[in-house]
C-alpha positions as CSV (number, residue, x, y, z in Angstrom):
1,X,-33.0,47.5,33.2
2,X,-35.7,47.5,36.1
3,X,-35.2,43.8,37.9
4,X,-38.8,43.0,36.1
5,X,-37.7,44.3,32.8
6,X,-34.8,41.9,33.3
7,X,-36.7,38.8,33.9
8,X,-38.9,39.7,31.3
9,X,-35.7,40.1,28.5
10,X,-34.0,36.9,30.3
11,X,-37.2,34.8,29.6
12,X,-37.4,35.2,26.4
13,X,-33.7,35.1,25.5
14,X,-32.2,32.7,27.9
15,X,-34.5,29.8,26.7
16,X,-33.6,30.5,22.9
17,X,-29.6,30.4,23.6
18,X,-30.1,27.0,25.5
19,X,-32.0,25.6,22.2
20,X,-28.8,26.6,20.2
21,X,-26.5,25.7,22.8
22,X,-28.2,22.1,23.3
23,X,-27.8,22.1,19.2
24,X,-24.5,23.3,18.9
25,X,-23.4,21.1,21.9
26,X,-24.8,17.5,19.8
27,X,-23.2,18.6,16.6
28,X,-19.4,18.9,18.9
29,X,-20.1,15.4,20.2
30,X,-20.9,14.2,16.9
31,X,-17.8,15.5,15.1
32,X,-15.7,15.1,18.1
33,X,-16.6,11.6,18.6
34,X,-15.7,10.7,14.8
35,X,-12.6,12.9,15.1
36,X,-11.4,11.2,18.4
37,X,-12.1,7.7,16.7
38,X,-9.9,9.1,13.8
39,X,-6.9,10.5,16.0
40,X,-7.2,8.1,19.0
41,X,-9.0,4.8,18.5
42,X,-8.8,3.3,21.8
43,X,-8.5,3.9,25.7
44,X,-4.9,2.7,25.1
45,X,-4.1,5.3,22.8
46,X,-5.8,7.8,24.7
47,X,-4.3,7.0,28.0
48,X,-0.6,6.4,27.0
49,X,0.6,9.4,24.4
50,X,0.8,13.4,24.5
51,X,-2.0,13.4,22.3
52,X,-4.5,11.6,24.7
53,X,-3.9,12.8,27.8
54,X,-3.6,16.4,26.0
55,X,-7.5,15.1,24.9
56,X,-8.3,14.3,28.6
57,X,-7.5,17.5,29.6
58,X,-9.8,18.3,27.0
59,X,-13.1,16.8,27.9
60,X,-11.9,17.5,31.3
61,X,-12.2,20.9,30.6
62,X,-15.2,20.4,28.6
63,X,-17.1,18.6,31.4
64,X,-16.7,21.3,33.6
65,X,-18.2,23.6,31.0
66,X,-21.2,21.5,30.7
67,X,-21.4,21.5,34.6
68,X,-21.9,25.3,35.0
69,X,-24.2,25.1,32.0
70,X,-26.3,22.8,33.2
71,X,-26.4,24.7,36.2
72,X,-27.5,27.4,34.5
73,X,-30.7,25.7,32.4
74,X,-31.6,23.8,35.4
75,X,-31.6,26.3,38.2
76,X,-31.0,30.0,37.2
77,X,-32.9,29.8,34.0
78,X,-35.9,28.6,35.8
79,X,-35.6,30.7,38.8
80,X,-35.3,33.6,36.4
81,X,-38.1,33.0,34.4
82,X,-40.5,31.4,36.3
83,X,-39.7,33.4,39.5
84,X,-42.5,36.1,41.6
85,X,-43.0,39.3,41.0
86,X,-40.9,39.6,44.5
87,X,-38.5,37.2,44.1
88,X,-35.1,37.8,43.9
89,X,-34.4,38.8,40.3
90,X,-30.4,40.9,40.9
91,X,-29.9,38.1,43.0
92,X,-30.0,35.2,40.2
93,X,-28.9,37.7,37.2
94,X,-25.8,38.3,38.9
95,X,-25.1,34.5,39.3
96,X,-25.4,33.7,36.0
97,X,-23.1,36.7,35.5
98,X,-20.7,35.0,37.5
99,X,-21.4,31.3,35.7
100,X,-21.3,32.7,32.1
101,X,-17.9,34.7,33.6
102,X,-16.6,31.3,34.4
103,X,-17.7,29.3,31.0
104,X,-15.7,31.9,29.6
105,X,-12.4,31.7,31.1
106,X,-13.0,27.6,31.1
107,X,-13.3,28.1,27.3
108,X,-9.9,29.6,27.0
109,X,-8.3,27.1,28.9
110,X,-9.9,24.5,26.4
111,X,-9.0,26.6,23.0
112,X,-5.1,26.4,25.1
113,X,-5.7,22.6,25.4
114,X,-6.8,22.6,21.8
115,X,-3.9,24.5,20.4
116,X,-1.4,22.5,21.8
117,X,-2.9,19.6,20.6
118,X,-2.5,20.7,16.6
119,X,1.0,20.4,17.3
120,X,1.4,16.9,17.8
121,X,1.6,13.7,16.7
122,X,-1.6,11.8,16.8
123,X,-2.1,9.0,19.2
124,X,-3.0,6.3,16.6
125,X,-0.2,7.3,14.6
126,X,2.2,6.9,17.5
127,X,0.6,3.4,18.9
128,X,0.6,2.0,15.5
129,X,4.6,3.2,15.2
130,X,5.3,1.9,19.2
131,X,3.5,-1.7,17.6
132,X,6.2,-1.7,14.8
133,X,9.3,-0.7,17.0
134,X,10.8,-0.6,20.3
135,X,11.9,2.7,22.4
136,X,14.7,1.9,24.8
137,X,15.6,5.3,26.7
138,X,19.8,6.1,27.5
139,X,20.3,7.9,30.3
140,X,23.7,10.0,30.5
141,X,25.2,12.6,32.7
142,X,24.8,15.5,29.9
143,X,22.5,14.1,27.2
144,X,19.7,11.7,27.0
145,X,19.0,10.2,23.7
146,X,16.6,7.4,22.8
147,X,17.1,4.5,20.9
148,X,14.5,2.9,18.6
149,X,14.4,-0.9,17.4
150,X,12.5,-2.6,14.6
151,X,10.6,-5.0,15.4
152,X,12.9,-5.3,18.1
153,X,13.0,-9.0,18.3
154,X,16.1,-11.4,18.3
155,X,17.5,-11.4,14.8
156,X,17.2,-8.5,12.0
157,X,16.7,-5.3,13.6
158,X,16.8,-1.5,12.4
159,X,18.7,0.6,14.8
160,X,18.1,4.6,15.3
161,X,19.6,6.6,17.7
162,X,17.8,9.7,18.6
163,X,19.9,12.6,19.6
164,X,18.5,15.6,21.9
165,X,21.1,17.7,21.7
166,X,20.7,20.2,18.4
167,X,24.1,21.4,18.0
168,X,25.6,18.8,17.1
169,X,28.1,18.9,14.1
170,X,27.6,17.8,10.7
171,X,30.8,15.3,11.4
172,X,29.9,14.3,14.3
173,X,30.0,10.3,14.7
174,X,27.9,7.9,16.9
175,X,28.1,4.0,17.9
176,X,27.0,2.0,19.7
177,X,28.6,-0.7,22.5
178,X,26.2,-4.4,22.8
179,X,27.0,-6.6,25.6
180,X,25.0,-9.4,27.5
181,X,26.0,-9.0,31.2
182,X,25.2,-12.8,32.1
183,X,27.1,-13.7,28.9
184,X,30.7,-12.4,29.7
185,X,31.9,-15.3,26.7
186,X,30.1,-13.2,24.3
187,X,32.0,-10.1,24.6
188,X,31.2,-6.5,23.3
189,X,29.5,-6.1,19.9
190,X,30.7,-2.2,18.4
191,X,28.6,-0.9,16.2
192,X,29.0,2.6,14.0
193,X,26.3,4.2,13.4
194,X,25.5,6.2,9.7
195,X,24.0,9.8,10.1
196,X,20.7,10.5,8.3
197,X,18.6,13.8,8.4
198,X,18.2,15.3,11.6
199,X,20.1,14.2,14.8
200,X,19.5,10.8,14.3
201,X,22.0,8.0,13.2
202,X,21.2,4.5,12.0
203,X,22.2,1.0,11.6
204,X,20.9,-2.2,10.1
205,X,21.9,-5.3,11.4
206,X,21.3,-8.8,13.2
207,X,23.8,-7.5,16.0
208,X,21.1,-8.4,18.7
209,X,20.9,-12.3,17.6
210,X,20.3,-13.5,21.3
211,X,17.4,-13.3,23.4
212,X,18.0,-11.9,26.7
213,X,18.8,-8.7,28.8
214,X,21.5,-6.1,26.9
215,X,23.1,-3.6,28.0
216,X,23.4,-0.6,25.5
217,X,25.9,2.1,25.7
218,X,25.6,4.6,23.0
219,X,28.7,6.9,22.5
220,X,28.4,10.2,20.6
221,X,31.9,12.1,19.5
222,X,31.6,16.0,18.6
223,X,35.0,16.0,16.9
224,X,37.0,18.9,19.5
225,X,34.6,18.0,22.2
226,X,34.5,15.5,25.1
227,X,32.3,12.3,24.0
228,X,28.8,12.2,24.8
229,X,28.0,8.3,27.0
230,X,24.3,7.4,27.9
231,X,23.7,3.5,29.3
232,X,20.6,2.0,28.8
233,X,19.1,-2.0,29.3
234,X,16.9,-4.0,27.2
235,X,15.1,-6.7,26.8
236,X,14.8,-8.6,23.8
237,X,12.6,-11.4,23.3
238,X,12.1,-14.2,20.6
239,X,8.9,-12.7,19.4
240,X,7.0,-9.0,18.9
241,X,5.9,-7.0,21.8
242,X,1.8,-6.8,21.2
243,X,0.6,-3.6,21.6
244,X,-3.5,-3.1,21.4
245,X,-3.4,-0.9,18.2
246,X,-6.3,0.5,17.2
247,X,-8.4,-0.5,14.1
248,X,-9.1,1.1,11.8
249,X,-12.0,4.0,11.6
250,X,-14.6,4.2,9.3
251,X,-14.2,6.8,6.6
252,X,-17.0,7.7,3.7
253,X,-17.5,9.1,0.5
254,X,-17.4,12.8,0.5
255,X,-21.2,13.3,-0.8
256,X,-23.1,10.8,1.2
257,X,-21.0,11.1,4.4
258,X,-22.0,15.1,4.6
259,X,-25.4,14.1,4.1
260,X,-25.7,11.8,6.5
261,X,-23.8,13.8,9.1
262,X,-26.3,16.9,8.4
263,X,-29.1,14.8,8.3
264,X,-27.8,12.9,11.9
265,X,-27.2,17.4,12.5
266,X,-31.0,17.8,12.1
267,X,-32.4,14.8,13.7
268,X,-31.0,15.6,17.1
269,X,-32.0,19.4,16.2
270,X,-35.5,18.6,16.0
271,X,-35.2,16.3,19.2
272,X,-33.9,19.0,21.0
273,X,-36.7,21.3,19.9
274,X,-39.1,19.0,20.3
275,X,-38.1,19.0,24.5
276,X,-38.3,23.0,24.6
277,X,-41.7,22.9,22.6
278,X,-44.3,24.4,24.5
279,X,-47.3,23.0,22.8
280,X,-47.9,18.7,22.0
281,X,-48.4,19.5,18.3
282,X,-44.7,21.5,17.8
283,X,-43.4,18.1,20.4
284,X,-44.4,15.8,17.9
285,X,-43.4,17.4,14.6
286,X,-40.4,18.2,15.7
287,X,-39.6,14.6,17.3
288,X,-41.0,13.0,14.5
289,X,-39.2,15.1,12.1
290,X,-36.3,14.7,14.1
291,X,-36.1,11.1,14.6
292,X,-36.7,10.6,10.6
293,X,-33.9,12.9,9.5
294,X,-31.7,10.8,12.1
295,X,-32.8,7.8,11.3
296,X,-32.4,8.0,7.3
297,X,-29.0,9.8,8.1
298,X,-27.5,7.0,9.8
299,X,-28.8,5.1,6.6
300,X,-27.2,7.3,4.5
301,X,-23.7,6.8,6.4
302,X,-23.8,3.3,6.3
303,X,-24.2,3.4,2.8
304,X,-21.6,5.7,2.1
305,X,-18.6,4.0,4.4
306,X,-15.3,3.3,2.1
307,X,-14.4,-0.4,2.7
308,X,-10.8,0.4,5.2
309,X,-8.9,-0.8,2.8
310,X,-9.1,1.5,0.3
311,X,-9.4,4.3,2.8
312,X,-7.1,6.7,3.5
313,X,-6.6,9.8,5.4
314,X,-4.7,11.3,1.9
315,X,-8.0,10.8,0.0
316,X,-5.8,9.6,-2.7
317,X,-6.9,6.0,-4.2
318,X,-5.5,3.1,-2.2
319,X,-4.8,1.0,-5.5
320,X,-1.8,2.5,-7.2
321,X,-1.0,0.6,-10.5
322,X,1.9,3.6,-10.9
323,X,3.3,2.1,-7.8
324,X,6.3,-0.4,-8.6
325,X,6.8,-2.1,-5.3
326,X,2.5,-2.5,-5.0
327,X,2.4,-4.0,-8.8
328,X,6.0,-6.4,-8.1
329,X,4.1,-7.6,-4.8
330,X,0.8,-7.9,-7.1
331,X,2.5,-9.4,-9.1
332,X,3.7,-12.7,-6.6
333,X,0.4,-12.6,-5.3
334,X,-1.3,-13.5,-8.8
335,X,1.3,-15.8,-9.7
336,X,0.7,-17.7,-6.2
337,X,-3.3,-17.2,-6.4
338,X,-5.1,-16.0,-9.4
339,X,-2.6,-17.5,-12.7
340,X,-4.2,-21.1,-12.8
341,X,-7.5,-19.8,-13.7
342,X,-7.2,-16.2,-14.7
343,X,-3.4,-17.1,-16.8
344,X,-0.2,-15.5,-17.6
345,X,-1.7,-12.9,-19.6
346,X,-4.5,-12.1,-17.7
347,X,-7.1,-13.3,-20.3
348,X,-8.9,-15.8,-18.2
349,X,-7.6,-18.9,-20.1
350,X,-5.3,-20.6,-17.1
351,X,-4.7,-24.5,-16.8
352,X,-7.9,-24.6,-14.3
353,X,-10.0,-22.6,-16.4
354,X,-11.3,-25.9,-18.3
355,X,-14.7,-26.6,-18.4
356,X,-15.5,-23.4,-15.7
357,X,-19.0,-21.8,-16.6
358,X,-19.1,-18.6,-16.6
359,X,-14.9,-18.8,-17.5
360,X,-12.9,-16.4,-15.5
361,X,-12.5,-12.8,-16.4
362,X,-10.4,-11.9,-19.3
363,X,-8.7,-9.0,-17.7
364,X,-8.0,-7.6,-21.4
365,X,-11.5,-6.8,-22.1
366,X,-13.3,-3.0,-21.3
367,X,-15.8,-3.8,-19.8
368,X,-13.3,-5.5,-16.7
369,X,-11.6,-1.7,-16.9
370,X,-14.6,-0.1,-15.6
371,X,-15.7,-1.7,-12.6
372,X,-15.1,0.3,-9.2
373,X,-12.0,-0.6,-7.1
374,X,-15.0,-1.2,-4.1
375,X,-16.5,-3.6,-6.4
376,X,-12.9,-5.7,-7.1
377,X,-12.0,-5.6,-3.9
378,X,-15.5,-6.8,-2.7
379,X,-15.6,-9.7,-5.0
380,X,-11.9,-10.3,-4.2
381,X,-13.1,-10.3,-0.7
382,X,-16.1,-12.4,-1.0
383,X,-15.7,-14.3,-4.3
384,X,-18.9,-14.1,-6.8
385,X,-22.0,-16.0,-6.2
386,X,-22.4,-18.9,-9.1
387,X,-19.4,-18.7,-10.3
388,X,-16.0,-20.4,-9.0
389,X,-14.7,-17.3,-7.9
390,X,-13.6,-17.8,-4.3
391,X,-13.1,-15.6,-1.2
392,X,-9.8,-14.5,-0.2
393,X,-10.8,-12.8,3.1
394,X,-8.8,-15.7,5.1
395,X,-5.8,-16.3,2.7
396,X,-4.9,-12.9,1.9
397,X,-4.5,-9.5,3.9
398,X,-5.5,-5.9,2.9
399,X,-2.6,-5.1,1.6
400,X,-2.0,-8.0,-0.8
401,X,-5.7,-7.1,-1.9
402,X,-4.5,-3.8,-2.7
403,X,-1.2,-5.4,-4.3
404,X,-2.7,-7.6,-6.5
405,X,-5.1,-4.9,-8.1
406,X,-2.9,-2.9,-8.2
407,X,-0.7,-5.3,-10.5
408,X,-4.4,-6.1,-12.8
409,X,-4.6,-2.5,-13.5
410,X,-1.0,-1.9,-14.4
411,X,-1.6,-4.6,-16.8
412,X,-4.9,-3.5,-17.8
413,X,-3.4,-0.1,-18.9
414,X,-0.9,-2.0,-21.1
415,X,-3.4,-3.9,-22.3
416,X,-4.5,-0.7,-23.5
417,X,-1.4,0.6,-24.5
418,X,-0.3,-2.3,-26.7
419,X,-0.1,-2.1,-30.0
420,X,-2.7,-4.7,-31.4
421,X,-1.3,-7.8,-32.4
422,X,-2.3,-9.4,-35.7
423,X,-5.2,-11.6,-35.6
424,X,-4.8,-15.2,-34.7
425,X,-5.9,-18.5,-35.8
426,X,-4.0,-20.8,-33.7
427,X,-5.6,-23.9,-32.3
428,X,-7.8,-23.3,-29.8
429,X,-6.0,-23.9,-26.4
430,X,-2.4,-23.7,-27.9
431,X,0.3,-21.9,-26.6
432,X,0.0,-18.4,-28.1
433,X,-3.3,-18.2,-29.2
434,X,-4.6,-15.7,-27.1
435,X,-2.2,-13.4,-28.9
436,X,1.0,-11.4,-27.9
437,X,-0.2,-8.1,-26.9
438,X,0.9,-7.1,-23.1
439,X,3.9,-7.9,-21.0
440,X,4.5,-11.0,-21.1
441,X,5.3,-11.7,-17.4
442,X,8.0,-14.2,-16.0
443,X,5.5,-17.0,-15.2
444,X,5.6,-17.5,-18.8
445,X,8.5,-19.4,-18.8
446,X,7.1,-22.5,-18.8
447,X,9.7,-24.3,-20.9
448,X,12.0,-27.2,-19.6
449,X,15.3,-25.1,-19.2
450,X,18.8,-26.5,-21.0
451,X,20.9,-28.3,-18.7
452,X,24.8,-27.5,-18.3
453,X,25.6,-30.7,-20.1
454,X,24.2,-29.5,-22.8
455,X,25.8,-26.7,-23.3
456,X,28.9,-28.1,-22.5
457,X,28.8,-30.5,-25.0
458,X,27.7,-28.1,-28.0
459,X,30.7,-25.7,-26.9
460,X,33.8,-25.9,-29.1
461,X,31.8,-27.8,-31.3
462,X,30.9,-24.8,-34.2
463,X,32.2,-22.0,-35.9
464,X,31.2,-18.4,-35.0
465,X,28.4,-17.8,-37.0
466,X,29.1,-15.7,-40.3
467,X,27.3,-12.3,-41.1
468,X,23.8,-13.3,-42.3
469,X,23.2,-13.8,-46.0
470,X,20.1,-13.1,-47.6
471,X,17.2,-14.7,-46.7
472,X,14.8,-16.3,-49.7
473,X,11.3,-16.2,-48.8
474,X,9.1,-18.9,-50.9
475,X,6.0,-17.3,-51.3
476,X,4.0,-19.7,-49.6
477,X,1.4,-19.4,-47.1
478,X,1.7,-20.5,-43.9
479,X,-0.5,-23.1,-41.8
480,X,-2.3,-21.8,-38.4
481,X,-0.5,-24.1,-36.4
482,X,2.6,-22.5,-37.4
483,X,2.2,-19.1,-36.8
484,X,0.7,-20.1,-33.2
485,X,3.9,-22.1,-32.7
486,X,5.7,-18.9,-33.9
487,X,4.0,-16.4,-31.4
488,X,4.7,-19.0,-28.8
489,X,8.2,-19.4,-29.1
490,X,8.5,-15.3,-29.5
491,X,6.1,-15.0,-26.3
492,X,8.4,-17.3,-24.3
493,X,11.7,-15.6,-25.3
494,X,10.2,-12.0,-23.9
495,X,9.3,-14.1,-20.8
496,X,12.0,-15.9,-19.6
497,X,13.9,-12.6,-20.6
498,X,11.5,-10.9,-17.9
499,X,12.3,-14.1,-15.3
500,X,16.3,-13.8,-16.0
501,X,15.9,-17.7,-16.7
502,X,19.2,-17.8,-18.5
503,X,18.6,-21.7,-19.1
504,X,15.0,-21.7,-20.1
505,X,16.0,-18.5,-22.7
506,X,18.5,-21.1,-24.4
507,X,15.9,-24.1,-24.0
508,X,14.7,-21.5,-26.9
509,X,17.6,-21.7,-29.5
510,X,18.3,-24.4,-32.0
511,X,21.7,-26.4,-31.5
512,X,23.2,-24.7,-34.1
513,X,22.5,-21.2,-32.5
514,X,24.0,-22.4,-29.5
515,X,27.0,-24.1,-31.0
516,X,28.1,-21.4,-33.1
517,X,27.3,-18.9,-29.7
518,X,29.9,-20.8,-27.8
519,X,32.2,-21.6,-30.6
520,X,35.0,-20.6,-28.1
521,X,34.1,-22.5,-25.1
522,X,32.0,-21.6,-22.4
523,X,32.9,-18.9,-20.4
524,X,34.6,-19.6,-17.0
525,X,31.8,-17.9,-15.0
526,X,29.1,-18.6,-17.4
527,X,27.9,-21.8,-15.1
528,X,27.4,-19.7,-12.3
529,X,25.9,-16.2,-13.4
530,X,23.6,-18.7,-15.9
531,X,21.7,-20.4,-12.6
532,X,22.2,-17.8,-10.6
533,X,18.3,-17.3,-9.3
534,X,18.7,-13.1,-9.6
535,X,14.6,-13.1,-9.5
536,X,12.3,-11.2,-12.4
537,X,13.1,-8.1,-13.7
538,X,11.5,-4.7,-12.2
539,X,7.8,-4.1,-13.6
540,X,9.4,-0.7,-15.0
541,X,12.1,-2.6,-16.9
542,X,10.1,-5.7,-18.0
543,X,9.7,-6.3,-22.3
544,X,6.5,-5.8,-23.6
545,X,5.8,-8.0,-27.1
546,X,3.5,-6.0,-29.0
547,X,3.5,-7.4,-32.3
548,X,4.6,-10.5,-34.3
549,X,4.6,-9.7,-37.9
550,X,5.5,-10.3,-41.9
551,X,6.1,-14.4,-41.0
552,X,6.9,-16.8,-44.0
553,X,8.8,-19.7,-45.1
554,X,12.0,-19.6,-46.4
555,X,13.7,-21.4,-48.9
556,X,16.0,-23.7,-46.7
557,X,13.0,-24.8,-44.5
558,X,13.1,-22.3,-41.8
559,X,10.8,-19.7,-41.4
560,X,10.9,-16.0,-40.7
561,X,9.2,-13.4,-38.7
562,X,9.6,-9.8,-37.8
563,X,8.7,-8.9,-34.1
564,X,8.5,-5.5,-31.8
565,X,9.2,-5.3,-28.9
566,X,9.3,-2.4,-26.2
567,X,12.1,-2.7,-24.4
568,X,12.1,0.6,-22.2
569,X,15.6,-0.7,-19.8
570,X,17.6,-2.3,-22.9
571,X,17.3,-5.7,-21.3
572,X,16.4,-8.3,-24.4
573,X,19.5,-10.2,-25.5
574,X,18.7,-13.2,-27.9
575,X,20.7,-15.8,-25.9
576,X,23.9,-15.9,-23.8
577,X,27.5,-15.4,-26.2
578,X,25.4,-14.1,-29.0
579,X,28.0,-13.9,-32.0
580,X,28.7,-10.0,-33.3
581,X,25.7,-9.2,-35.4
582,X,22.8,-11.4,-34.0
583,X,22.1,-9.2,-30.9
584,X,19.2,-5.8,-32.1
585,X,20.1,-2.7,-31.1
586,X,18.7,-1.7,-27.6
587,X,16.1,1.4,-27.5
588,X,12.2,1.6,-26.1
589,X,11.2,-0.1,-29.4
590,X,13.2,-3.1,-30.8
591,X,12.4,-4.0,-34.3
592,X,14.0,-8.4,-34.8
593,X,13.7,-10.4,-37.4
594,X,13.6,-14.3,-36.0
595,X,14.4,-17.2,-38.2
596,X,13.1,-20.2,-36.9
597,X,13.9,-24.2,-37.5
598,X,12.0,-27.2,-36.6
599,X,12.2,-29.2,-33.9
600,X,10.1,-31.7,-33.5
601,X,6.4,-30.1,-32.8
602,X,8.2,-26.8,-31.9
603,X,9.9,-23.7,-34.1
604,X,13.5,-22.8,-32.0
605,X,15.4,-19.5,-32.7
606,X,18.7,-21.0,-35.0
607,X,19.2,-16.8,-35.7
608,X,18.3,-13.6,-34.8
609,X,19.3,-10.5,-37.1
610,X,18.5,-6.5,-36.2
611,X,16.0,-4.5,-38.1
């Protein structure tokens, strides 16, 4: 074109491109922020890893970018469109040739910059892993390898070697040589390392029990080659290196968080229109406009934010009541915080639940299965106003948040599960009343346990109990109070079966049972495996007593009752040296029929016979 032509095209096209630019420009530093808060976090993480200074170069790279275009919209464009009809129009075309020629090739450099940054590790995710381990680099004369520590403290530690080299052998065997050189009395500590996937070998041990300076020597042996010797020092203290880890970022709800973000989109679109309007009217709708759409999309953000513990960058939910180890921490956690009010069974009648108005929840009931996992977690949080639900913000972390609700809705799905047991009439407050449907967990045991005394002194003392002769059943009807005291004795036998309380299972059985059990003596190891403290049973392996059924008085004074119990792991056994014939068969579902004699104000198991 003619150099007037030009102007003519430039001033109508270069003002429109630096409106889209100025747009497109706010929406990167929007999303880039957010994205740099999500993969960085802090200047610590940005300054020390790959993946920051990788980001420096970057922005570096950006800010130059932004330099030559501001150039352009504050010098050339203006010359250009606001020039004589004799100024210089080739003159300031062919700079911003040269400017736009030079965004360009900057903008490769940053998609290079970019690239390489998709192929590594995020810098929060390798802060956080420096704040949970230590590296200590070996230097040798042919390889280099790197050894890691957790927590890399005095005591306990998890060692892993790192090995450069990739052709190693599949046999090929690693160690590692300890010494303290100001503690010559304390010789050399060897230790063989076990190869995992990759070249890595690992070791777990309290090898470095000392605080002070070691020297590590790590030896790797390629079996037909020389041995491979790097050297290395550390220093190991009594307590944690800190390490300024970032927190954690915000994250939101996929529906609101887009809004927001396009609304935040549009508000800085209009504000950017509203500085290239030529008229006061289009400056004021726009800005207006602009700084509404902003305004209610920040709104919009703030409402939509997933509390950080329940966020995560998987998008999958952060309570997990299929997850064994979450539901076996949840489960310590309720035992410790929630079973005085809430109780064993989760049905809001605990020892401290007397006299509460409202009561606790009944975990049992729907209309607890339905609330949101922000709302539990919130009220876990922050306890419920005007009722004596407190906060656990200072006693418990995230993570036992997310344990313990985790273990409440693996129970709530058995709840749900269960087959419903038969109603109930048991005094209110007794010990079974609340029914039997659920796991009965192990802080149900709550019986006072045998004592080895005892036992010793009913053993050798009967016969082995005969095969089981028919029962006669009276006819009669029996009281409230003894079915409750019936669906308490089976509820405790499932429990203390979930504890492994050997001692507090026999606390359940009559004399008689007992004596006839250990009719030959007790067993030599019996004492020991009987208190041994082994710790409840898995969640996965735990009993579940779903039913207690067809109880009635027999003839001889005892009474009978048939219960069903799922028993997915085969773990119930009546009592310890059960005689031939007393213990059911094992399978998901175990079918017992209990007969029951008095003791006192309680019904103990005097036999057991299989269904």
């Amino acid at each position: 074109l003619e150099p007037l032509q030009r102007r003519h095209v430039l001033a109508i096209a270069i003002p429109r491109f630096s409106v889209l630019a100025l747009i497109s420009m706010a929406a990167i530093g929007v999303t880039g922020f957010y994205a740099g808060w999500l993969h960085v976090g802090n200047l610590t993480a940005l300054r020390t890893t790959d993946y920051g200074q990788a980001l420096i170069v970057k922005l570096a790279v950006l800010a130059a970018i932004l330099g030559i275009a501001a150039v352009n919209l504050l010098m050339i464009e203006r010359r250009l469109t606001r020039s004589a009809a004799n100024d210089p129009v080739p003159f300031w075309s062919g700079r911003l040739r040269w400017t736009i020629g030079g965004e360009l090739a900057l903008v490769a450099v940053l998609l290079l910059a970019v690239g390489q940054m998709t192929s590594m590790q995020p810098a929060r995710d390798v802060v956080a892993e420096r704040a949970r381990q230590m590296a200590v680099p070996l230097v040798g004369e042919s390889t280099s390898p790197t050894l890691l520590l957790a927590p890399g403290v005095a005591g306990l530690n998890h060692f892993r070697l790192q090995v450069p080299d990739a052709g190693i052998a599949p046999d090929t065997e690693a160690l590692l040589r300890l010494t303290i050189p100001d503690r010559p009395d304390l010789g050399t500590k060897e230790i063989p390392l076990a190869r995992v996937s990759g070249n890595a070998f690992e070791h777990h041990g309290s090898e470095l029990s000392i605080a002070g300076t070691w020297r590590v020597t790590a030896i790797v042996r390629n079996p037909g080659e020389a041995q491979l010797q790097a050297d290395g020092n550390v220093t190991i203290g009594t307590t944690a290196h800190t390490l300024d880890v970032p927190g954690d970022p915000w994250r939101f709800r996929t529906t609101g968080g887009v809004t927001g973000l396009v609304l935040i989109l549009l508000g800085l679109a209009g504000g950017v229109l509203a500085l290239f309007a030529q008229s006061r009217r289009s400056r004021q709708e726009s800005g207006g406009l602009g700084f509404a759409a902003l305004l209610l999309g920040i709104v919009l953000l703030v409402q939509s934010r997933i509390d950080p513990a329940l966020a995560n960058a998987t998008g999958e939910s952060a309570i997990d009541p299929g997850d064994v180890a979450m539901v076996t921490r949840g489960e310590e956690v309720y035992t410790a915080m929630c079973l005085s009010c809430h109780g064993t069974d989760l049905r809001g009648d605990g020892p401290a639940s007397v006299g509460m108005e409202p009561p606790p929840a009944d975990f049992s009931q729907q209309h607890t299965m339905v609330h949101s996992e922000e709302d539990l977690l919130y009220w876990l949080r922050n306890g419920i106003q005007g009722s004596a639900m407190p906060a656990f913000e200072d006693t418990l972390s995230d993570q036992e948040m997310l344990d313990v609700l985790s273990f409440i809705r693996y129970r709530q799905q058995r709840f749900m599960e269960a087959t419903p047991a038969p109603p109930t009439t048991a005094t209110p407050g007794a010990p079974g009343a609340p029914g039997v449907s659920g796991v009965s967990g192990p802080a149900g045991c709550g019986v006072v346990p045998r004592t080895m005394d005892e036992i010793a002194a009913l053993a050798g003392k009967g016969d082995p109990a005969p095969a089981g002769a028919p029962l006669q059943v009276t006819g009669a009807t029996l009281d409230d109070v003894t079915r409750g005291a019936i669906q308490e004795t089976s509820a405790l036998l499932v429990s203390c079966t979930n504890a492994l309380d050997t001692m507090g299972r026999l606390a359940l059985f009559s004399d008689a049972y007992l004596a006839a059990s250990f009719a030959e003596g007790m067993p030599a190891d019996f004492a020991a495996t009987a208190t041994d403290a082994a710790g409840p049973l898995p969640v996965e392996q735990r009993l579940v007593l779903t039913a207690v059924q067809d109880a009635a008085p027999l003839t001889d004074g005892r009474v009978a009752a048939t219960v069903v119990i799922d028993d997915p792991a085969g773990q119930f056994r009546p009592g310890t040296g059960a005689p031939p014939g007393t213990t059911p068969e094992i399978g998901t579902s175990v079918r017992a029929q209990l007969i029951l004699v008095r003791s006192g104000d309680r019904w103990l198991i005097d036999e057991i016979r299989p269904l």
